[in-house]
N, CA, C and O atoms as a Tinker XYZ file with bonds, in Angstrom:
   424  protein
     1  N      0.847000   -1.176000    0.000000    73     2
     2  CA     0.000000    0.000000    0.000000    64     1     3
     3  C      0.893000    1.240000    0.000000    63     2     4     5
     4  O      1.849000    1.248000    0.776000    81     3
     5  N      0.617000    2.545000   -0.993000    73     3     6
     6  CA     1.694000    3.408000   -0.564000    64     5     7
     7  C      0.957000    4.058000    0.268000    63     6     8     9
     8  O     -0.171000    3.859000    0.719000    81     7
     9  N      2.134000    5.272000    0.489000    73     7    10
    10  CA     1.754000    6.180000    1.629000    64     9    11
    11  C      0.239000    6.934000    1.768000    63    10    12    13
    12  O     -0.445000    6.822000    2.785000    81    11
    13  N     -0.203000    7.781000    0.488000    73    11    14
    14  CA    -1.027000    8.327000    0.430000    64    13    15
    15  C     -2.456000    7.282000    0.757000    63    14    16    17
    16  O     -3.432000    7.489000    1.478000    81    15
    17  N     -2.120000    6.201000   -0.037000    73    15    18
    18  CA    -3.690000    5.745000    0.647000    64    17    19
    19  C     -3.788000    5.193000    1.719000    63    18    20    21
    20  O     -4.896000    4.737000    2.002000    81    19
    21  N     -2.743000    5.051000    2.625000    73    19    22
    22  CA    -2.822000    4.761000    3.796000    64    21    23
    23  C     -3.407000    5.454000    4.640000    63    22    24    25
    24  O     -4.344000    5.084000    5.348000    81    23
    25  N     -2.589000    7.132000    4.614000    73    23    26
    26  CA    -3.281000    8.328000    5.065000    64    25    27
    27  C     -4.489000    7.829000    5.045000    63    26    28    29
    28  O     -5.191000    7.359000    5.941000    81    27
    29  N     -4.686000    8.010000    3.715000    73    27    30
    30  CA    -6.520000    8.066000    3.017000    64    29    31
    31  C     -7.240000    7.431000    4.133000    63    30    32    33
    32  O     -7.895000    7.971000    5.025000    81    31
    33  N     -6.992000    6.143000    3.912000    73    31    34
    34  CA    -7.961000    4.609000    5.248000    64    33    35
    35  C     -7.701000    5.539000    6.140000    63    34    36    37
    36  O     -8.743000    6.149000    6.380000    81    35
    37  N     -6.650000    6.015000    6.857000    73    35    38
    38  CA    -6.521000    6.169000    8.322000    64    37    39
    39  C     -7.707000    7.101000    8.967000    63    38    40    41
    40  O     -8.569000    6.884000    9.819000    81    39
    41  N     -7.254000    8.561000    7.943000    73    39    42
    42  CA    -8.271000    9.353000    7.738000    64    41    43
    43  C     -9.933000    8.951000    8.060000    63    42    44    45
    44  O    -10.696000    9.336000    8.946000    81    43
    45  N    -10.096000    8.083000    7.017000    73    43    46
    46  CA   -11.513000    7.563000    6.828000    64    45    47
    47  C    -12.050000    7.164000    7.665000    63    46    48    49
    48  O    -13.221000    7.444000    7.921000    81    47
    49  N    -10.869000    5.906000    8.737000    73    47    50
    50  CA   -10.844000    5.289000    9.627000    64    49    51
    51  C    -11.354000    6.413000   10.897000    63    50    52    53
    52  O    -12.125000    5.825000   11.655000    81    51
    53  N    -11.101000    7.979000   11.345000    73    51    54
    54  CA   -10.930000    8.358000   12.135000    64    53    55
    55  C    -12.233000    9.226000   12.115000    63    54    56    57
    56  O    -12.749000    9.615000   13.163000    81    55
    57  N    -12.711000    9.493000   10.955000    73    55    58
    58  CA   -14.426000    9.606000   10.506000    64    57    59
    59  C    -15.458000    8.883000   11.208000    63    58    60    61
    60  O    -16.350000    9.104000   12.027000    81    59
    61  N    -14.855000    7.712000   10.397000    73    59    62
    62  CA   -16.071000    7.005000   10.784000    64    61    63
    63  C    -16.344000    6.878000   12.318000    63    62    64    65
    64  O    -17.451000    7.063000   12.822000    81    63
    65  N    -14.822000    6.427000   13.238000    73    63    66
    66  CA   -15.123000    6.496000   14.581000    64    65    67
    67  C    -15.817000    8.060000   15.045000    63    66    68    69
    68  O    -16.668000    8.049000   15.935000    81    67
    69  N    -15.568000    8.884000   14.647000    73    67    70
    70  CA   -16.027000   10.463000   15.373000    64    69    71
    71  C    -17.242000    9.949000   14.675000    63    70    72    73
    72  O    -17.842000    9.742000   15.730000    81    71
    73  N    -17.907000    9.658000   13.970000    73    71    74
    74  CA   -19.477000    9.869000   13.157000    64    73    75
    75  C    -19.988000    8.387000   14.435000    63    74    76    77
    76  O    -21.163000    8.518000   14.779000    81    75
    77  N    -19.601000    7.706000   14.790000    73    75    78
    78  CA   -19.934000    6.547000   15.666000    64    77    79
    79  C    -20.113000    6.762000   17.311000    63    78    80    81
    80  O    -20.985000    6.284000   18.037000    81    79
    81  N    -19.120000    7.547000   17.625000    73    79    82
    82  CA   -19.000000    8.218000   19.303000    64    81    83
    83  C    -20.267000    9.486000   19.353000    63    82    84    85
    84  O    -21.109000    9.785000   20.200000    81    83
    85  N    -19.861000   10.104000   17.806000    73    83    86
    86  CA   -21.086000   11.581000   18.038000    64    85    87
    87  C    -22.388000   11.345000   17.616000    63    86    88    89
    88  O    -23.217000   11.839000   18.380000    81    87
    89  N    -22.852000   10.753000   16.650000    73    87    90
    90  CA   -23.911000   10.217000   16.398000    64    89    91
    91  C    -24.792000    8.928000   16.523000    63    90    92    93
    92  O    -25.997000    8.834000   16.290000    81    91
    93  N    -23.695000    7.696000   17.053000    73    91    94
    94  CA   -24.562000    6.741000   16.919000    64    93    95
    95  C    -24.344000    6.278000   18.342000    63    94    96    97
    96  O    -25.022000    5.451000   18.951000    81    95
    97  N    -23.391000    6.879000   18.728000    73    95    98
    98  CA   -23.312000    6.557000   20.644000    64    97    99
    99  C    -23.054000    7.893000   21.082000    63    98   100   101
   100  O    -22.079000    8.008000   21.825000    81    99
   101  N    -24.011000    9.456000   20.660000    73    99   102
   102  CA   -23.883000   10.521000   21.664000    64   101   103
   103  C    -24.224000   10.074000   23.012000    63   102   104   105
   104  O    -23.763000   10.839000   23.859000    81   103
   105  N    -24.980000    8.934000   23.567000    73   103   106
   106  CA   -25.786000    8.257000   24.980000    64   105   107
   107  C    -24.242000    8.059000   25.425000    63   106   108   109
   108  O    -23.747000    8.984000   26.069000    81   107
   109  N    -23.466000    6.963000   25.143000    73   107   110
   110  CA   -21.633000    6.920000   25.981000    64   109   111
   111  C    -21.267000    8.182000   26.180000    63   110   112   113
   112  O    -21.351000    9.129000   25.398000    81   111
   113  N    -20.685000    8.133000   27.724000    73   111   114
   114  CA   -20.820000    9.554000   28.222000    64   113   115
   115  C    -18.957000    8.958000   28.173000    63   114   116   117
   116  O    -18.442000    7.841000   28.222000    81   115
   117  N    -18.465000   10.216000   28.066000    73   115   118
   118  CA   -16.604000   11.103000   28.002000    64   117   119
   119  C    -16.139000    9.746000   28.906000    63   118   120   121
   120  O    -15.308000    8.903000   28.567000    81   119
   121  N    -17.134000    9.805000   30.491000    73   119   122
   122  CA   -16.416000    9.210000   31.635000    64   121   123
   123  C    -16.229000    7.940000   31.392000    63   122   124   125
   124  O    -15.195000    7.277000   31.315000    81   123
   125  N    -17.330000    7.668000   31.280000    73   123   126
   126  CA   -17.272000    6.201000   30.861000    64   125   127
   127  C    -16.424000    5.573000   29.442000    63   126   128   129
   128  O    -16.444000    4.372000   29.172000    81   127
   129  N    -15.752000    6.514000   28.677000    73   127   130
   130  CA   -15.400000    5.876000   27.850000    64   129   131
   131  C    -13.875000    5.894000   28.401000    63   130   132   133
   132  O    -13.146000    4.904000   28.475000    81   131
   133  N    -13.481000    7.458000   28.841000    73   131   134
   134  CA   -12.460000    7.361000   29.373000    64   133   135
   135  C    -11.781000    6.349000   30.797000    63   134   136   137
   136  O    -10.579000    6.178000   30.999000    81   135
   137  N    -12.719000    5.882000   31.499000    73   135   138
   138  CA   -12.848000    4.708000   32.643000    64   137   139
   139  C    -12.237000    3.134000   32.137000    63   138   140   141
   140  O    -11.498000    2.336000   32.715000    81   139
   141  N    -13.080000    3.090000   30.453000    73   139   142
   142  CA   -13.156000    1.759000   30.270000    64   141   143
   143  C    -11.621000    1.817000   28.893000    63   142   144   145
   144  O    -10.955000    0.824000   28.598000    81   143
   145  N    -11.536000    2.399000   28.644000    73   143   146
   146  CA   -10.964000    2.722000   27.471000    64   145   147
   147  C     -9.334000    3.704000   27.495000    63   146   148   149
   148  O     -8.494000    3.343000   26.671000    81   147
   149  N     -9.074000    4.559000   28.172000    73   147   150
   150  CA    -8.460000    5.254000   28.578000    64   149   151
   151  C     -8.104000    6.707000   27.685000    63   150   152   153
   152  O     -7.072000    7.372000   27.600000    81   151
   153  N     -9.464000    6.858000   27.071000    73   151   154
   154  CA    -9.387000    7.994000   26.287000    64   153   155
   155  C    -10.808000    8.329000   25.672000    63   154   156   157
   156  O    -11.509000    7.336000   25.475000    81   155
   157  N    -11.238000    9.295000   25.406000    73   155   158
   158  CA   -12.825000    9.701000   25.040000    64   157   159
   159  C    -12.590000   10.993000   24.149000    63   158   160   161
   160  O    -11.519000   11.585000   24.020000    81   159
   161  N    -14.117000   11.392000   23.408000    73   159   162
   162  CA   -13.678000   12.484000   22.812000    64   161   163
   163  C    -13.077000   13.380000   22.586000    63   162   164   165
   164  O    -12.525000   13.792000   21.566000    81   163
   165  N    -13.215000   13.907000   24.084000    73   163   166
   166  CA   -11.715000   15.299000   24.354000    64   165   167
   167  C    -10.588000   15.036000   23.892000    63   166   168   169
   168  O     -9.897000   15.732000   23.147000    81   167
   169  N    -10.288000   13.612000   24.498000    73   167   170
   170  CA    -9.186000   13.086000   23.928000    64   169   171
   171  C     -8.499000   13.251000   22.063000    63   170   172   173
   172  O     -7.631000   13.856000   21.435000    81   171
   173  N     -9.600000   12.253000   21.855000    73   171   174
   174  CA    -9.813000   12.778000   20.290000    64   173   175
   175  C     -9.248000   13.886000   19.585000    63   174   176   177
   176  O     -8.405000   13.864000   18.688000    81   175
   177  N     -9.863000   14.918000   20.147000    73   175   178
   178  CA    -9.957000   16.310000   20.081000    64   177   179
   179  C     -8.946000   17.055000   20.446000    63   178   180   181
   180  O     -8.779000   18.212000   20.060000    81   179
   181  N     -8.380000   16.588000   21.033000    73   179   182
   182  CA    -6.918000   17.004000   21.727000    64   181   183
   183  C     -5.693000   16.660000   20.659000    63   182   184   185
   184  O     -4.888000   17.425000   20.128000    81   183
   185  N     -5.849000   15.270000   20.549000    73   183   186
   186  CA    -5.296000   14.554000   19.457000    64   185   187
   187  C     -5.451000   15.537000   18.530000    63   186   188   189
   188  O     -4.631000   16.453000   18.462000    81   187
   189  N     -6.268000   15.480000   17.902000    73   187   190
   190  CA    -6.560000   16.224000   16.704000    64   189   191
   191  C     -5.730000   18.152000   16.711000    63   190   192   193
   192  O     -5.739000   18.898000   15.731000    81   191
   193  N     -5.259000   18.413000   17.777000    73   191   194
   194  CA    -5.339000   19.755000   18.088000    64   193   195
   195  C     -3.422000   19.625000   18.071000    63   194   196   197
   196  O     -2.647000   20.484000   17.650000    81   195
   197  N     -3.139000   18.529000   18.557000    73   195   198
   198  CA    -1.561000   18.525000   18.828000    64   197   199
   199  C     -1.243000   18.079000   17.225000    63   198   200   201
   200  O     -0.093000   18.380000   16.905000    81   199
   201  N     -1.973000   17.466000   16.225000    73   199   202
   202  CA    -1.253000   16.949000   15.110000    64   201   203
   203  C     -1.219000   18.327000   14.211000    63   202   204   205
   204  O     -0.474000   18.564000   13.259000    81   203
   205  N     -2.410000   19.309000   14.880000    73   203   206
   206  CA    -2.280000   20.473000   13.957000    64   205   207
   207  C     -1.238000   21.248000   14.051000    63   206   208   209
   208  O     -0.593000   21.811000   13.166000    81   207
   209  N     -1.066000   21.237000   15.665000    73   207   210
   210  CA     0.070000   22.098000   16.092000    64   209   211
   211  C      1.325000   21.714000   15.437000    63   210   212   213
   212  O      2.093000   22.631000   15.145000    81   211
   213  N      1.641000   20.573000   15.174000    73   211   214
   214  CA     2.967000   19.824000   15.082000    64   213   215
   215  C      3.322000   20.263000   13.634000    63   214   216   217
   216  O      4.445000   20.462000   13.169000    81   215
   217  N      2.138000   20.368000   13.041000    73   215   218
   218  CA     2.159000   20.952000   11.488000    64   217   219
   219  C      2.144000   22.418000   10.963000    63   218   220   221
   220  O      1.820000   22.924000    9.889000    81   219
   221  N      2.720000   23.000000   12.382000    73   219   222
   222  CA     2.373000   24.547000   12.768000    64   221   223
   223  C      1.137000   24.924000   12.574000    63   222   224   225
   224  O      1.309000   26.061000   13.011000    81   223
   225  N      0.057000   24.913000   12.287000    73   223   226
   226  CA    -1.182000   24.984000   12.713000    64   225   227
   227  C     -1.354000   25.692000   13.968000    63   226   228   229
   228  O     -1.247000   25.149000   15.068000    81   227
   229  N     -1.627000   26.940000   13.775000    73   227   230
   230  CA    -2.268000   27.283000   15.606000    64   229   231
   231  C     -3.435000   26.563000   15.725000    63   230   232   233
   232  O     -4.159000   26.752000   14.747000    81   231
   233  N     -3.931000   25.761000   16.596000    73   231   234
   234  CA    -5.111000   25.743000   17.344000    64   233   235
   235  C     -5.418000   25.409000   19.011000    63   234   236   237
   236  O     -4.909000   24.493000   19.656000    81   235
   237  N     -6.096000   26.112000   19.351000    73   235   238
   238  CA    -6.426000   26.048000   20.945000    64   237   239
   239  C     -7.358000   24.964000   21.331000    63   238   240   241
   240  O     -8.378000   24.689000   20.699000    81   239
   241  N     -6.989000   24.421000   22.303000    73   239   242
   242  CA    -8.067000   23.309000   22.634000    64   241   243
   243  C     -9.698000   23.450000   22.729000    63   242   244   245
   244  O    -10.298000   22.409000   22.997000    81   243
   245  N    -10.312000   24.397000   22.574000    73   243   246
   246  CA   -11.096000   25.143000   22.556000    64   245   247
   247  C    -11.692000   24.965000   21.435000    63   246   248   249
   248  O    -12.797000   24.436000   21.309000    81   247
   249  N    -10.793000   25.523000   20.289000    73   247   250
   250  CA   -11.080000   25.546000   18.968000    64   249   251
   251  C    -11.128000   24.061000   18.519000    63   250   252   253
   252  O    -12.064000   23.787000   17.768000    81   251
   253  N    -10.207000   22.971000   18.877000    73   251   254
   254  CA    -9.958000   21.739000   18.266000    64   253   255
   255  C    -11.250000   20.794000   18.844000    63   254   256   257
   256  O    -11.529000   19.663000   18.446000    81   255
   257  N    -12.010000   21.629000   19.971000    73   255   258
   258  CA   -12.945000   21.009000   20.535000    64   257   259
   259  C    -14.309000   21.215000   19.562000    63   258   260   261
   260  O    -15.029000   20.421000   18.956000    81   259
   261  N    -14.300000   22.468000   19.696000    73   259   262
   262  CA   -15.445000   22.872000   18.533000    64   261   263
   263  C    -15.225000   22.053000   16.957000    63   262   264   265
   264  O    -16.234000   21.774000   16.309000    81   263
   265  N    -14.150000   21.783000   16.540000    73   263   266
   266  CA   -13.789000   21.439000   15.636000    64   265   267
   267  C    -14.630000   19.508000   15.704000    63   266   268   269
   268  O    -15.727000   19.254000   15.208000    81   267
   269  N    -14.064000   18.848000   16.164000    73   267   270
   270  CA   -14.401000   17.818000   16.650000    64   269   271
   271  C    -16.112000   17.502000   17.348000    63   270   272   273
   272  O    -16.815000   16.572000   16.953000    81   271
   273  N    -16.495000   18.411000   18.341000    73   271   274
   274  CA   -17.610000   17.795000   18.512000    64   273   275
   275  C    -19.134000   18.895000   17.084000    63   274   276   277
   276  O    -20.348000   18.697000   17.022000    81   275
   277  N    -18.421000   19.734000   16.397000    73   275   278
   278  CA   -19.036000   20.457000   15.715000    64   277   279
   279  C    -20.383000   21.460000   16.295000    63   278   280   281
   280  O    -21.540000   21.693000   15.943000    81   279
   281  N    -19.527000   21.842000   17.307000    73   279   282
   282  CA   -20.281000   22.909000   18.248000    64   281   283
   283  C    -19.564000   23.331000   19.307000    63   282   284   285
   284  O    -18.874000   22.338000   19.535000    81   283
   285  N    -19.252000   24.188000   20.149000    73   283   286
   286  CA   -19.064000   24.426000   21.415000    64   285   287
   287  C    -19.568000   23.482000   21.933000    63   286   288   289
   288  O    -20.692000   22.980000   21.920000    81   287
   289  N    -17.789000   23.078000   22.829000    73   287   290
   290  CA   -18.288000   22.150000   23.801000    64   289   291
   291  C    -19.192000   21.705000   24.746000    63   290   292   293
   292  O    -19.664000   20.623000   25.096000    81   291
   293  N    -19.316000   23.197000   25.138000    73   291   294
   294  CA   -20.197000   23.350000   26.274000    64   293   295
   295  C    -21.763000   23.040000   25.863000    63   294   296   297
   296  O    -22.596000   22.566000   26.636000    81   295
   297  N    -21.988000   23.396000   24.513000    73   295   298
   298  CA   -23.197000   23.110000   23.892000    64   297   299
   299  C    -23.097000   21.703000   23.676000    63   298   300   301
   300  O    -24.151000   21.214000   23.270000    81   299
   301  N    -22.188000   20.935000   23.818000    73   299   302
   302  CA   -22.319000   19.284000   23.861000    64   301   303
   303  C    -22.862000   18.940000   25.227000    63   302   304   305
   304  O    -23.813000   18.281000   25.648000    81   303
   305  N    -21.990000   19.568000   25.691000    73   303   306
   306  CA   -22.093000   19.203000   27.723000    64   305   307
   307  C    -23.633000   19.317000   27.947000    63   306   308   309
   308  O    -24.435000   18.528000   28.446000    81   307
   309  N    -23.737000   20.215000   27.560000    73   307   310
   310  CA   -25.546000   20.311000   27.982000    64   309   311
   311  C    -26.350000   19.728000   27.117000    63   310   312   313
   312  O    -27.507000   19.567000   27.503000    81   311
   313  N    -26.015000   19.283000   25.822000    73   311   314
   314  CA   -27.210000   18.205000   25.218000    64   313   315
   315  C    -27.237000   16.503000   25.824000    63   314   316   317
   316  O    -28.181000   15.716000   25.902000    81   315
   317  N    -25.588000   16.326000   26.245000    73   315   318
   318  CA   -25.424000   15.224000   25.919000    64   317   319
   319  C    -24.583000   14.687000   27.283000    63   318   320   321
   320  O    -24.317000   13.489000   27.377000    81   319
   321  N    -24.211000   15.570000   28.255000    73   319   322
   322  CA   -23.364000   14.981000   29.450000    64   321   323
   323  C    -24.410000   15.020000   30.721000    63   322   324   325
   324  O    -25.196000   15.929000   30.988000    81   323
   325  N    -24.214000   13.831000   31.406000    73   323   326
   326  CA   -25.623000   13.501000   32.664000    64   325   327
   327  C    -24.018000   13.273000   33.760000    63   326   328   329
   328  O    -22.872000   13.055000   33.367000    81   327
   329  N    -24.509000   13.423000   35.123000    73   327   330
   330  CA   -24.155000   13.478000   36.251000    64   329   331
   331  C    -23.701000   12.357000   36.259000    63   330   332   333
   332  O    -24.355000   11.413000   35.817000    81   331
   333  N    -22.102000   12.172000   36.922000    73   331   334
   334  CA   -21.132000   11.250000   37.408000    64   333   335
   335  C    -21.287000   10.973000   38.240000    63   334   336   337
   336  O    -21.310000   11.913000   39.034000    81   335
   337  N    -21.565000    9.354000   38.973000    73   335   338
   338  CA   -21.379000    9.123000   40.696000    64   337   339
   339  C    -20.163000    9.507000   40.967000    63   338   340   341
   340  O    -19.452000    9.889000   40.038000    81   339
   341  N    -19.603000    9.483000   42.481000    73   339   342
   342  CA   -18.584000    9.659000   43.216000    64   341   343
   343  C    -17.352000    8.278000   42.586000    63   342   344   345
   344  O    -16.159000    8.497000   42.374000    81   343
   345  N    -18.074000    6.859000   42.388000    73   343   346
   346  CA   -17.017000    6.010000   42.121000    64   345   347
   347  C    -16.722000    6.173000   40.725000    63   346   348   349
   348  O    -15.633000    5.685000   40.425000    81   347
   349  N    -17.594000    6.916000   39.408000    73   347   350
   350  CA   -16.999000    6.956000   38.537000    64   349   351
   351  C    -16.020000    8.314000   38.443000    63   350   352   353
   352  O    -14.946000    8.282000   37.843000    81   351
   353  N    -16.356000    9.096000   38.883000    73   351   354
   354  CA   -15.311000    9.674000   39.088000    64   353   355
   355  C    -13.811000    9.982000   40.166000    63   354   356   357
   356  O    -13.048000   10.927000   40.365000    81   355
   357  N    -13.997000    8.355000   40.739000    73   355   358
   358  CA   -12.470000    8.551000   41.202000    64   357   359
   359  C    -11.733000    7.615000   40.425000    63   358   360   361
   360  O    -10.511000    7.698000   40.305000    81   359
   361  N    -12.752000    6.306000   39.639000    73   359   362
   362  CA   -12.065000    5.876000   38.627000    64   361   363
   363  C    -11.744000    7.058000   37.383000    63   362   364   365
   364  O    -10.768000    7.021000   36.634000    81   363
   365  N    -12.324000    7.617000   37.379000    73   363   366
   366  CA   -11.756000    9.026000   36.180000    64   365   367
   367  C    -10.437000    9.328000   36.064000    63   366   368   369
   368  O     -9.591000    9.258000   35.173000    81   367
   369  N    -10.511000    9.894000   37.878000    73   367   370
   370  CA    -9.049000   10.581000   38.341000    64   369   371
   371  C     -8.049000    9.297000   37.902000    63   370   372   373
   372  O     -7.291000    9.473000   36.948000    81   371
   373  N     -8.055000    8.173000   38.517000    73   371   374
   374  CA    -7.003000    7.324000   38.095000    64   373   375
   375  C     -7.112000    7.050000   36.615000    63   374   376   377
   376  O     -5.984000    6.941000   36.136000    81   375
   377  N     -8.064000    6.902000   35.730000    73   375   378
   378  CA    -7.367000    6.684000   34.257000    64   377   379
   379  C     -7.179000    7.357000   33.638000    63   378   380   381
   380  O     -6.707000    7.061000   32.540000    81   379
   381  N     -7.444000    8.667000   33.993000    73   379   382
   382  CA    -7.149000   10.063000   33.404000    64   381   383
   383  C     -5.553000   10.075000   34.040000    63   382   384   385
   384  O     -4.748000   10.172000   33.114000    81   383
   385  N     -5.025000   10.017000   35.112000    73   383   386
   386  CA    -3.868000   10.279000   35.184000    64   385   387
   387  C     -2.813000    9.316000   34.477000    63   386   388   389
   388  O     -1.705000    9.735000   34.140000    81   387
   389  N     -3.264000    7.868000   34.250000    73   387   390
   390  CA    -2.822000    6.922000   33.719000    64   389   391
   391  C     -2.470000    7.246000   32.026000    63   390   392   393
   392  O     -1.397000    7.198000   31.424000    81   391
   393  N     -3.335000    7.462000   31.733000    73   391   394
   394  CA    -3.467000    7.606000   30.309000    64   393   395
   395  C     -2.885000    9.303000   29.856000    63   394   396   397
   396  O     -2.155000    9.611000   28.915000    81   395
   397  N     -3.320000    9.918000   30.578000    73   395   398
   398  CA    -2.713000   11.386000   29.930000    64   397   399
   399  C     -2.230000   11.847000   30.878000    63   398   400   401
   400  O     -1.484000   12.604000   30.258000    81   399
   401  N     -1.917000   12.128000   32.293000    73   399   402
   402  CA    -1.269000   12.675000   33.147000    64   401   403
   403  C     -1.743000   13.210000   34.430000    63   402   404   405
   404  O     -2.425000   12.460000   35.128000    81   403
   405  N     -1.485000   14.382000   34.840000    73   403   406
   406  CA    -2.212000   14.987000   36.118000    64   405   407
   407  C     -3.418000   15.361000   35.989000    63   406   408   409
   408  O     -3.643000   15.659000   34.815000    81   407
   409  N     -3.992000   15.440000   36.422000    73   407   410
   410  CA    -5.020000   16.300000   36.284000    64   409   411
   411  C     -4.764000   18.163000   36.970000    63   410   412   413
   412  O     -4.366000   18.648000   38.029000    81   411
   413  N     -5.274000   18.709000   35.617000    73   411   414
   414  CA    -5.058000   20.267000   36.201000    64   413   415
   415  C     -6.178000   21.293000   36.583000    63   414   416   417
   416  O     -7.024000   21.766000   35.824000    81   415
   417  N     -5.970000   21.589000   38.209000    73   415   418
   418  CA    -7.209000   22.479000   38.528000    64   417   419
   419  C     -7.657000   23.903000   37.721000    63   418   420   421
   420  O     -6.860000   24.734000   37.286000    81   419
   421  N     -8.979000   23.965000   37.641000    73   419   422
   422  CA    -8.792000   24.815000   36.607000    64   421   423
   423  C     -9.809000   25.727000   37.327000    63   422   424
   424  O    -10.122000   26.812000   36.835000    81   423
């Protein structure tokens, strides 16, 4: 396979999952994916925000968020994010630190 259509699949590949997490499982909530999985949309989105950067691309996590969930985040949070118990979110804290690092108070 050469290079370019590899891109291509990968690409395609990274569609279809965002068209699958945002539309056909908006109900899987961030926590839970990040709990079971060790990474969730933000993630994604983050991803997506550091490959721009790397390509000099400015973008702010902010922007790479809007970019990704195709709205302000916050306008996701409120269609689509429901209340965490106490045990899923101390499993959070540990696979969030596992998988991407500290967590930072904000």
């Amino acid at each position: 396979m050469d290079e370019q259509t590899r891109i291509e699949i990968e690409a395609a590949a990274f569609r279809t999952l965002r068209h699958h997490l945002m539309e056909k499982r908006a109900d899987v909530q961030n926590i839970d994916l990040m709990n079971l999985a060790g990474f969730c949309r933000n993630c994604l989105a983050r991803w997506y925000q550091e490959a721009a950067n790397e390509r000099g691309i400015a973008m702010t996590k902010d922007e790479a968020r809007e970019i990704y969930y195709g709205m302000p985040y916050e306008d996701w949070r409120t269609q689509n994010q429901t209340a965490a118990d106490d045990a899923k979110k101390a499993a959070f804290e540990v696979a969030f630190r596992e998988n991407v690092g500290e967590i930072k108070e904000s």
